[in-house]
C-alpha positions in Angstrom: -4.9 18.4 -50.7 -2.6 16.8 -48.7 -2.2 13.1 -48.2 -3.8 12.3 -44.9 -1.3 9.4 -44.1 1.4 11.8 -44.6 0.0 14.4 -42.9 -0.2 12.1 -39.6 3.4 11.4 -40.4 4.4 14.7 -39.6 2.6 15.1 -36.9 4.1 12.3 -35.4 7.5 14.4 -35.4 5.9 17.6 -34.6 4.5 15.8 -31.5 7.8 15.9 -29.9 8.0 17.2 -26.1 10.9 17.3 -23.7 11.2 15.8 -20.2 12.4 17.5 -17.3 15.8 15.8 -18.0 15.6 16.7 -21.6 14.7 13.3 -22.7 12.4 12.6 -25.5 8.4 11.3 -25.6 6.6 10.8 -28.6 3.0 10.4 -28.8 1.8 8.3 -31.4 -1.1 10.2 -33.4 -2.1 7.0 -34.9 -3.4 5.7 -31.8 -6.6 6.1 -30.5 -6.8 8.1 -27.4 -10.2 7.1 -26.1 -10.3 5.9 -22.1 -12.9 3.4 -22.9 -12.4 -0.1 -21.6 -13.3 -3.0 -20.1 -10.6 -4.1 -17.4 -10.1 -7.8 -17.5 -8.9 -8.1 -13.9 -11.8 -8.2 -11.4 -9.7 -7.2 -8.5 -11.2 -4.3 -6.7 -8.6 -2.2 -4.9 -9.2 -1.7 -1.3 -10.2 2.3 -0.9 -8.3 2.3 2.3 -4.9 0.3 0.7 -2.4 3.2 1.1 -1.7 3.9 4.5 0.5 5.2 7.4 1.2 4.6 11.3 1.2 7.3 13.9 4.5 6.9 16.5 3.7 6.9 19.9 4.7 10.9 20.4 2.3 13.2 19.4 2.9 14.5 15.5 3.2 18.0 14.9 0.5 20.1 13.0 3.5 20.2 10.3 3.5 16.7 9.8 -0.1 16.0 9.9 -0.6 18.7 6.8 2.0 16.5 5.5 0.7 13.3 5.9 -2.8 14.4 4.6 -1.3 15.7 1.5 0.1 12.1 0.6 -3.1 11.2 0.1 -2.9 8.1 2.3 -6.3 6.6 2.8 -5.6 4.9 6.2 -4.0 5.3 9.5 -3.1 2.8 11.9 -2.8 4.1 15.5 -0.3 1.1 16.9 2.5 -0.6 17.9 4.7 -1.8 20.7 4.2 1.5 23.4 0.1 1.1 22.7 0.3 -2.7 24.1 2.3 -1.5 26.8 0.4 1.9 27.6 -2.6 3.4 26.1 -2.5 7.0 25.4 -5.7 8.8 26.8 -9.0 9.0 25.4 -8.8 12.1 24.5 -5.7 12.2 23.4 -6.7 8.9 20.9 -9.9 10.9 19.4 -7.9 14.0 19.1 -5.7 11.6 16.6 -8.8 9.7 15.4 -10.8 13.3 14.1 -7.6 14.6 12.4 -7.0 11.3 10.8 -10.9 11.1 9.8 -10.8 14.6 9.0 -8.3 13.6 6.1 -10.8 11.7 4.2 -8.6 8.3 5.5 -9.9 5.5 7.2 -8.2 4.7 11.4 -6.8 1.9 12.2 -7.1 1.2 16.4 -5.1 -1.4 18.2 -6.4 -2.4 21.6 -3.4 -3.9 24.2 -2.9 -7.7 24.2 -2.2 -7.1 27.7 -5.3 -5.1 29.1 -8.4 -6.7 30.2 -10.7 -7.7 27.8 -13.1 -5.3 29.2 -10.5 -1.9 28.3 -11.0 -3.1 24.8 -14.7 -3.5 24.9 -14.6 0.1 26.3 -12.3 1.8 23.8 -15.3 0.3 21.0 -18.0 1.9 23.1 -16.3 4.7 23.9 -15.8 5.7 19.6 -19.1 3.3 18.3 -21.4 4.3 20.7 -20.8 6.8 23.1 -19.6 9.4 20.7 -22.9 9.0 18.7 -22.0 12.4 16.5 -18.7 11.3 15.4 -17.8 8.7 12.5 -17.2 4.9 13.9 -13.9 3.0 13.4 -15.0 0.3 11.3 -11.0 -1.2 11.8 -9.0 -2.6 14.8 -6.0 -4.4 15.6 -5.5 -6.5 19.1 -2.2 -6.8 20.2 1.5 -6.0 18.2 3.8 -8.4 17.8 2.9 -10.8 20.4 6.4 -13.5 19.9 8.8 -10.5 19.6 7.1 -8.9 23.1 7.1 -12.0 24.8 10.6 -13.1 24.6 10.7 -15.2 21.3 9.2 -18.6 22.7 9.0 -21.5 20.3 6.8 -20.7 17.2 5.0 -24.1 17.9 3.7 -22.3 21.2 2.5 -18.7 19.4 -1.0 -19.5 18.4 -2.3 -20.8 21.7 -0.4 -17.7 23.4 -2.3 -15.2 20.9 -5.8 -17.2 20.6 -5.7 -17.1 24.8 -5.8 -13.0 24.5 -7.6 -13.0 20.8 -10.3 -14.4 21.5 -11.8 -12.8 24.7 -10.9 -9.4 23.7 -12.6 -10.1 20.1 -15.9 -11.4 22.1 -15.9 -8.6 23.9 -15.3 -6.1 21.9 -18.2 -7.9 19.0 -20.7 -7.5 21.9 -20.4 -4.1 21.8 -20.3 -3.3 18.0 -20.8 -6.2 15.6 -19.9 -5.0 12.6 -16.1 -4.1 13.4 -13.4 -5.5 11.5 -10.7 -7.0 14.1 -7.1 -7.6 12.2 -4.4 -9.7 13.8 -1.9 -10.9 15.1 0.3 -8.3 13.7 3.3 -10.2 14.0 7.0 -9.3 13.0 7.0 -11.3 9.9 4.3 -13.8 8.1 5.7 -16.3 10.6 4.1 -19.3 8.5 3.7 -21.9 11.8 1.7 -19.3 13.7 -0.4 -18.2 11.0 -0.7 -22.1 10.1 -1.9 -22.8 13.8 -4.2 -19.5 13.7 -5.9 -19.8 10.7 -8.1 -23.1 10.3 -5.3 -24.9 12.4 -5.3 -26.0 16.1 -5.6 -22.4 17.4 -7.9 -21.0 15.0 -9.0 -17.8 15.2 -11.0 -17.6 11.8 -14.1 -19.2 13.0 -17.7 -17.6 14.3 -18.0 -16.7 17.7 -19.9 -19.1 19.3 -23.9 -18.6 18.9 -23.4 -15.3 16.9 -23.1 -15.1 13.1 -19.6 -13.3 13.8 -16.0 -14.2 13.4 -13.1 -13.5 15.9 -10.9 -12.1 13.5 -11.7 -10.8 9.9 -8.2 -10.4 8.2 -4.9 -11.3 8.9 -2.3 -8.9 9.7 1.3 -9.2 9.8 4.4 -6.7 9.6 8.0 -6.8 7.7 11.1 -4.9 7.6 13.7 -6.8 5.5 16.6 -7.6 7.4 19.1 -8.5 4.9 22.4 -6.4 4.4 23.6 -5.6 1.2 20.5 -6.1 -1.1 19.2 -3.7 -3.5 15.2 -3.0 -1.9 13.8 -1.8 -5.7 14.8 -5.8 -6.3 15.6 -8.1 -3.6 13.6 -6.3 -1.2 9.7 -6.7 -3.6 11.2 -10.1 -3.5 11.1 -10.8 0.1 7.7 -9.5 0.1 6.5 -11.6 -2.6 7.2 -15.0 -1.0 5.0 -13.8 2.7 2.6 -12.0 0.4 1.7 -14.9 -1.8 1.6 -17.4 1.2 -0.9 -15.1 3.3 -3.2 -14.6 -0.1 -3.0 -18.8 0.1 -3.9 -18.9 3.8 -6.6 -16.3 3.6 -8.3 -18.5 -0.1 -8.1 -21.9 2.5 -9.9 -20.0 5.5 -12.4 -18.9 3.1 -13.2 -22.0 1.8 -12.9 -24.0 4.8 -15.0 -21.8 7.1 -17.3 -20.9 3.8 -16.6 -16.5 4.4 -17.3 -14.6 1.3 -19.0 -11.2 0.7 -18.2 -8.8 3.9 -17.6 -12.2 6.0 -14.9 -13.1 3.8 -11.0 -13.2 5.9 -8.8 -10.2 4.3 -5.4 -9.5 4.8 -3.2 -6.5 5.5 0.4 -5.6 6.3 0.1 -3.3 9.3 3.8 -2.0 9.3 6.3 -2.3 6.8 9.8 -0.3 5.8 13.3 -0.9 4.9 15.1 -2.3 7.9 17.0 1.0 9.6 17.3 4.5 9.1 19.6 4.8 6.5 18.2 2.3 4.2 14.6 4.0 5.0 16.4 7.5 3.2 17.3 6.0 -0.1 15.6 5.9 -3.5 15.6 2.0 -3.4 13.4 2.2 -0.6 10.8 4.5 -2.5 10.9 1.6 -4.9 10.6 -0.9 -3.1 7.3 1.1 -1.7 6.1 1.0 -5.2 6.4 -2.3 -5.7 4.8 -3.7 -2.3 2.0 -1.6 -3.3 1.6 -3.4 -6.7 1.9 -7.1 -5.0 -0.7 -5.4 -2.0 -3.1 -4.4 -5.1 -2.7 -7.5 -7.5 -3.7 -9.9 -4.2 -6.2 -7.9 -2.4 -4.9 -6.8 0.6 -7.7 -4.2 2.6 -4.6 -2.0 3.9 -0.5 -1.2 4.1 0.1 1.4 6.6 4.1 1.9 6.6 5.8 2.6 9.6 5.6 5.4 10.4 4.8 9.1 9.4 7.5 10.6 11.5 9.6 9.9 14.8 13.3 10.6 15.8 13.5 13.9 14.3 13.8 12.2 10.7 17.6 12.0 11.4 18.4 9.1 9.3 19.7 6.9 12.0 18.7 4.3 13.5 14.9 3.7 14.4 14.1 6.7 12.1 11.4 5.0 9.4 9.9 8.3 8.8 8.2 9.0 5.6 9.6 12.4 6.1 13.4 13.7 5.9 13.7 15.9 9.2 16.5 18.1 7.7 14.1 20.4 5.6 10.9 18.5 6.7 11.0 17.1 2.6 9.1 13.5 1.6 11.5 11.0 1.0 10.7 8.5 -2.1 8.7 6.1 0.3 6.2 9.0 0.5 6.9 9.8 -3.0 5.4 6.7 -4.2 2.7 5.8 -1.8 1.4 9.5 -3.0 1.9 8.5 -6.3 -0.4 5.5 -6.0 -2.7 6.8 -3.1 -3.9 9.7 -5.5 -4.4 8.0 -9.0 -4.9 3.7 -8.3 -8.7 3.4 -7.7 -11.1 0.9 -8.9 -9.8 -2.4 -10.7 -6.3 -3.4 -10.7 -4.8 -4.7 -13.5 -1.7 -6.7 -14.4 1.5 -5.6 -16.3 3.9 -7.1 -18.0 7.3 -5.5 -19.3 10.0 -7.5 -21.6 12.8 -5.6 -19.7 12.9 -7.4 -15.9 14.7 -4.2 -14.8 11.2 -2.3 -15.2 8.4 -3.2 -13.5 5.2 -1.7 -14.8 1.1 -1.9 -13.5 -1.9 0.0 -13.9 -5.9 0.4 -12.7 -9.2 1.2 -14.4 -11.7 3.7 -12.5 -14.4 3.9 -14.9 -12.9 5.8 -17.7 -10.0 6.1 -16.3 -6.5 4.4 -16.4 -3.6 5.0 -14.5 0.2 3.3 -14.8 3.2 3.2 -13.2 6.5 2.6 -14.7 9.3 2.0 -12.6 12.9 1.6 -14.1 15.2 0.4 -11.4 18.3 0.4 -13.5 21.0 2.8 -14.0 20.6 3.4 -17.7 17.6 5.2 -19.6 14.7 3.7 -21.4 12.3 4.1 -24.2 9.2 1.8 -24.4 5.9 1.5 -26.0 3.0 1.0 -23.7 0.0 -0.7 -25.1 -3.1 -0.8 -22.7 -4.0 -3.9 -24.2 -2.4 -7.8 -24.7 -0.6 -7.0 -28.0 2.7 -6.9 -27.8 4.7 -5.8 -30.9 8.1 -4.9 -31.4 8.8 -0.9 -31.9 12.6 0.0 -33.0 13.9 -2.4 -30.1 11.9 -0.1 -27.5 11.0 -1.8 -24.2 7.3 -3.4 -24.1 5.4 -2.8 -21.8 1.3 -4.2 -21.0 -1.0 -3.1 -19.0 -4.3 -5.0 -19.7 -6.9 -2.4 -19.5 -8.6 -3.5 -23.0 -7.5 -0.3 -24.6 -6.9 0.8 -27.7 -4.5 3.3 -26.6 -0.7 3.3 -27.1 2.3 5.3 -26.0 5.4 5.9 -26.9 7.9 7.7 -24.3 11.0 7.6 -22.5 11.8 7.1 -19.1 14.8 8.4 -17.5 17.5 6.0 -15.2 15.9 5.3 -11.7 13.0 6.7 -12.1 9.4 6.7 -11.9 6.5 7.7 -14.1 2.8 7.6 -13.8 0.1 8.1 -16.4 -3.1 8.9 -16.1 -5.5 8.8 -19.4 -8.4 10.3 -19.3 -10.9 11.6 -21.6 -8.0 12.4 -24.8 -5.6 13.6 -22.0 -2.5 12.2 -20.5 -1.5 13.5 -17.6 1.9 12.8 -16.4 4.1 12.8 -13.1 7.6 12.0 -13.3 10.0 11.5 -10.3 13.7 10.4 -10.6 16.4 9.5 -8.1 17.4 13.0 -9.1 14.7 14.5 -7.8 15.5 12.6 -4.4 18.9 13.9 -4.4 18.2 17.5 -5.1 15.2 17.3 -3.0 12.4 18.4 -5.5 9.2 17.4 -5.7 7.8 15.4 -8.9 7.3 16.9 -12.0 3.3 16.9 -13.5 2.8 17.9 -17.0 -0.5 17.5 -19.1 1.0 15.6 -22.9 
C-alpha cells in the first residue's frame, strides 16, 4: 500500500497547471477545500455598489449591451447638461427601462436650478403616474453646485446648496416618501461644505419638519484626481482614501447626532469618479485604481460608485473622453475590466485583506458559501503567494502572504503575473479563476477564466 502522506506529496506536483503566461499555480492538496465560513466582518456590500453614468447624448444600443454585460448594478442619469436642461420624459424613461431592464438600480438627478415643483413632478411622473413600471428608489439634486456657480468662497456653499436642497427635497418627499435623495454631488469631498451641511450651520441631515423624514439620506460627492505624474494603481487609491475615510467620519457623526440607523440611517456614495483626462482614463493604472476605489467603497459602506461615464466623445482618448469603453474597436478598457470583475463576484459581506508585499493589494467577500478575492499586483515584476482565507499567516519558501479573513480553512498557492489581476472564486471544492494582465490591455483581449 502506498503511504498516504507520500501519496499526497505527489499529488502536490502532479497538481501543476499553467497560466495564460505560462506561469505556474500549485494547489495545495493538503488543504481543505470546503467554502464553509463564518466572515468576521459584518459589512454588508451595497447590491447596487458598482455603477455607471449615462452622458448627456443618447448611448447607442452597442454600448448599452455593453454596459449591461459589466454587470454594473447602478446607473446614475446626471451631471452638469441635466442641471442646465432636462432631457424629455420620454426620452428619461426610455433610459430608466433599459437601465432597469439590466437588473441595475437608476440613479435620477433633478436640476438645482428648476422649480421645486419640476422635481416633485419628475417623482410623480416615475412613482406614481407610471403605476406598471418599477419606482426609482434613488435621486440626486443638483451637480456640482460651487464648480456651476463660479467657485464662490467654500464658507458660502452650504447656505447656497441648503437654499435649493431643501425645497426641492420637501417637495419631492410629499410626493413619494420613501425615496432616497443623495447630495450635494460636489467636485471633490470639499470638507468645509460637507462640515456646514451635515450637522453644521446648513444642515441638511435633519427631519423634515413635522414628518418622520429626512432632507437628504446619503452624501454624495465626485473626484477625478488632478495630480500630474502619479502612478493611479498607487497614488491615485491614495487620494481617495483620505475623502473616503473623512465622509465615512461625517456620515458615523450625523448618525449619532441626529440618532438615524436602520433605513433612516445617512449613507454615502461617490456619484462620479475617473482618472483626470482622457489619456490617463486609457491606461492600465487607471483599471487599478478602479479596483482599489472599489475595495475602500466596500470596506466603508458606501450605497453606490457610478464612474463617469459609459461612453462619450467617440472613446477617442482625448480630452473629456472618461469612457469605460475604447472607441477604436468598441473594446472595455481596464476601468471596465475591474468594475466587471467586482460587479459579478463581490456580494454579501466584505471582508479585509492583508498582504506582506505593499505592492499587492488583495480583499475578498463571503456570500453564503461563497468567497471571492482579488489580487492586484501593481508592480513590474511577477509574484507567487500563498493565500490563506483565514488570520494565520505563515511563511511558505519566501512567497508573498496574503489574508483574507473569511474564517476558512482553505489555502492556495499560485502565482500572479506582473501588473495584473486575479480573482478567485471558491465554491463548493471549486476554484474558479479570472485573470487579466496589463497584457491583456495592450493586446486588447478579454480576461482569461479557467475552473483549477
Amino acid at each position: 500500500m502506498i503511504n498516504k502522506f507520500l501519496f499526497l506529496r505527489v499529488l502536490t506536483l502532479i497538481l501543476i497547471t499553467s497560466c495564460s503566461n505560462k506561469s505556474l499555480t500549485i494547489i495545495n492538496p493538503n488543504s481543505k477545500k470546503d467554502s464553509s465560513t463564518k466572515a468576521v466582518s459584518e459589512i454588508q456590500i451595497s447590491p447596487i455598489l458598482v455603477g455607471n453614468n449615462v452622458w448627456y447624448k443618447n448611448p447607442t444600443p452597442q454600448v448599452w449591451e455593453l454596459t449591461a454585460q459589466s454587470g454594473v448594478t447602478s446607473i446614475r442619469i446626471g451631471g452638469h447638461a441635466y442641471d442646465v436642461e432636462m432631457p424629455s420624459k420620454a426620452e428619461l424613461l426610455d433610459w430608466v427601462k433599459r437601465i432597469q431592464a439590466t437588473g441595475a438600480e437608476p440613479i435620477m438627478q433633478v436640476s438645482q436650478y428648476d422649480l421645486a415643483t419640476s422635481a416633485a413632478d419628475l417623482v410623480k411622473y416615475f412613482n406614481v403616474d407610471l403605476a406598471s413600471g418599477k419606482a426609482i428608489k434613488y435621486w440626486n439634486i443638483g451637480n456640482e453646485p460651487w464648480l456651476q456657480n463660479g467657485k464662490p468662497e467654500l464658507s458660502t456653499v452650504g447656505a447656497m446648496v441648503e437654499a435649493y436642497f431643501k425645497p426641492r427635497s420637501k417637495a419631492m418627499k410629499a410626493v413619494d416618501p420613501t425615496i432616497k435623495i443623495y447630495g450635494p454631488d460636489e467636485c471633490y469631498y470639499m470638507e468645509e461644505a460637507m462640515n456646514d451641511l451635515f450637522g453644521g450651520k446648513n444642515d441638511i441631515s435633519g427631519k423634515i419638519p413635522g414628518k418622520d423624514y429626512y432632507y437628504c439620506d446619503g452624501i454624495s460627492w465626485h473626484r477625478y484626481p488632478q495630480e500630474t505624474n502619479i502612478n493611479l494603481a498607487y497614488e491615485g487609491i491614495e487620494d481617495f482614501k483620505k475623502s473616503i475615510i473623512k465622509c465615512k467620519a461625517k456620515v458615523d457623526f450625523v448618525n449619532a447626532m441626529h440618532n438615524r440607523s436602520g433605513d433612516d440611517a445617512l449613507g454615502w456614495g461617490i456619484g462620479e469618479y475617473n482618472a483626470k483626462a482622457g489619456p490617463q482614463v486609457h491606461t492600465w493604472e487607471n483599471g487599478q485604481m478602479f479596483g482599489g476605489v472599489l475595495n475602500l467603497c466596500m470596506k466603508y459602506g458606501a450605497t453606490f460608485a457610478t464612474t463617469w461615464s459609459m461612453f462619450e466623445n467617440d472613446g477617442n482618448r482625448k480630452g473629456t473622453d472618461f469612457s469605460s469603453i475604447d472607441g477604436a474597436k468598441m473594446t472595455p478598457r481596464p476601468s471596465y475590466r475591474h468594475m466587471q470583475m467586482i460587479a459579478k463576484n463581490f456580494k454579501g459581506i466584505y471582508v479585509e485583506g492583508k498582504s506582506s508585499l505593499p505592492d499587492i493589494i488583495t480583499f475578498g467577500a463571503v456570500n453564503g458559501t461563497t468567497i471571492s478575492v482579488m489580487i492586484m499586483n501593481r508592480a513590474n515584476t511577477p509574484a507567487t503567494f500563498t493565500l490563506h482565507l483565514n488570520k494565520t499567516a505563515a511563511t511558505v519558501n519566501g512567497n508573498v502572504q496574503l489574508n483574507i479573513d473569511a474564517s476558512s480553512t482553505i489555502v492556495y498557492t499560485g502565482a500572479i503575473e506582473a501588473l495584473a489581476t486575479h480573482t478567485y472564486v471558491f465554491k463548493n471544492n471549486e476554484i474558479n479563476r479570472t485573470v487579466y494582465t496589463n497584457q491583456h490591455f495592450i493586446n486588447e483581449k478579454a480576461p482569461d477564466e479557467s475552473k483549477l
